[in-house]
C-alpha positions in Angstrom: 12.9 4.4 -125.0 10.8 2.3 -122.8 6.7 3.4 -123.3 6.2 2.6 -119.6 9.3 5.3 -119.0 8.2 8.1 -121.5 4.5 7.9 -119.5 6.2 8.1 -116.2 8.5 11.3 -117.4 5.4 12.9 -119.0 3.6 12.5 -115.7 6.4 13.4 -113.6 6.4 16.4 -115.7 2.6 17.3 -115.5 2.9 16.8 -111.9 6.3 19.3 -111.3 4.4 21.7 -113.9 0.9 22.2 -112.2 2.7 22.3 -108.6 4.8 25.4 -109.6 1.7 26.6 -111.6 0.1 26.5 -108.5 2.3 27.7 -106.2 3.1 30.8 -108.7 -0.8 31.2 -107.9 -0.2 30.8 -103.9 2.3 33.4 -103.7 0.7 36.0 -105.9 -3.0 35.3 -103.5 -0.7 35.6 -100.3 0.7 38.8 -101.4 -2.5 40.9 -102.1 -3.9 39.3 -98.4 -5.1 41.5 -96.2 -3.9 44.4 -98.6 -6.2 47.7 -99.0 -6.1 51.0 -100.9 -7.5 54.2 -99.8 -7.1 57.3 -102.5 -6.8 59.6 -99.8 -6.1 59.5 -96.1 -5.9 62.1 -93.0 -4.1 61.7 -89.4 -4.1 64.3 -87.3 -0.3 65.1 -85.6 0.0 65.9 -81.4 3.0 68.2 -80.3 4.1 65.9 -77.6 2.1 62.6 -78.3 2.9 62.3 -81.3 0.7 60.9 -84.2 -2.7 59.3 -83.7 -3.1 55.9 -83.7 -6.0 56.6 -86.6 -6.2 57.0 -89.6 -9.3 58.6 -91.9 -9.7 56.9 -95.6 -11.7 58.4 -98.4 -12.3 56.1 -101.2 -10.8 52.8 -99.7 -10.8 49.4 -100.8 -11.7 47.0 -97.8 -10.0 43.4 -97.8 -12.9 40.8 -97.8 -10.9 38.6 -95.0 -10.2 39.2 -90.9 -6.8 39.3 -90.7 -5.1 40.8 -87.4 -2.8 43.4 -89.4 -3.7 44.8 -92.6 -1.6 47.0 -95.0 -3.1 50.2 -96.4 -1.1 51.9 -99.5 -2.3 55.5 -99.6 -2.0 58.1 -102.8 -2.0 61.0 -100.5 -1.8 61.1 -96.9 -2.3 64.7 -94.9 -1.1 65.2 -91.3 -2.4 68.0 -89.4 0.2 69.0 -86.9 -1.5 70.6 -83.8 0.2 73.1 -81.6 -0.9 71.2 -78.2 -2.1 67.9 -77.2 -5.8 69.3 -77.4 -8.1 70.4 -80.7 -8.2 73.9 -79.2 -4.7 74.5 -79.2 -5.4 75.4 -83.2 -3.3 73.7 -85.9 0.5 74.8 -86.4 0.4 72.8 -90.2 -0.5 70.8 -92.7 2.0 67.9 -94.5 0.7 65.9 -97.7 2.9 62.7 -98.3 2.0 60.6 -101.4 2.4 57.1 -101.8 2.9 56.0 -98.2 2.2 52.1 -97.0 0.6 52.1 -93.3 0.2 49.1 -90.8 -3.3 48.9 -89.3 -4.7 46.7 -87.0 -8.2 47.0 -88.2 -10.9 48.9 -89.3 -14.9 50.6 -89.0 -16.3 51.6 -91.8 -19.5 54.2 -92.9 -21.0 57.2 -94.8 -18.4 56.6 -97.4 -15.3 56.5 -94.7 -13.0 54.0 -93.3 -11.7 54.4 -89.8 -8.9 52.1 -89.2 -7.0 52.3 -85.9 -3.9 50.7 -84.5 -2.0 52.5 -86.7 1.8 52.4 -85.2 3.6 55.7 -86.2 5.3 55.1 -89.9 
């Protein structure tokens, strides 16, 4: 085989290898973008409203980036169904889901809490 050929396959090679090596690295980056994990989370429940827009996280990892949506996988989430629209109208009950993945828009954060809000109802 021609020398000049074998160098021009090996580079063509190097070159198709690194891309996919580096696209492998794109898609696994892209993937964990804008993702967070909280251990635990609450969202309180309305009779007639429905759920609140907010959620509470204890022991959350925050995404370093702004994104406009962020996902937030959560070990255990607890509802607190109320019996009116209103705090005082007492709570009716309690639900604890586990492994639930919630769309939030975005997110405060202090004294060991996150707030996020914009939370459509999952």
């Amino acid at each position: 085989m021609n020398p000049t050929l074998k160098r021009l396959l090996g580079v063509t090679a190097a070159v198709v290898t690194g891309a996919s090596a580096l696209l492998g690295t794109g898609v696994g980056t892209a993937d964990a973008y804008g993702r967070a994990h909280c251990d635990r989370a609450e969202q309180d429940m309305w009779s007639s409203a429905g759920p609140s827009r907010n959620l509470t996280g204890h022991h959350c990892s925050i995404p370093n980036n702004k994104r406009r949506w962020y996902t937030i996988e959560i070990d255990t989430l607890v509802r607190t169904h109320y019996k009116r629209d209103t705090l005082d109208g007492g709570v009716d009950r309690t639900e604890t889901l586990h492994h639930r993945t919630i769309s939030c828009m975005g997110y405060t954060s202090g004294n060991g809490k996150v707030n996020w809000f914009g939370c459509p109802p999952a």
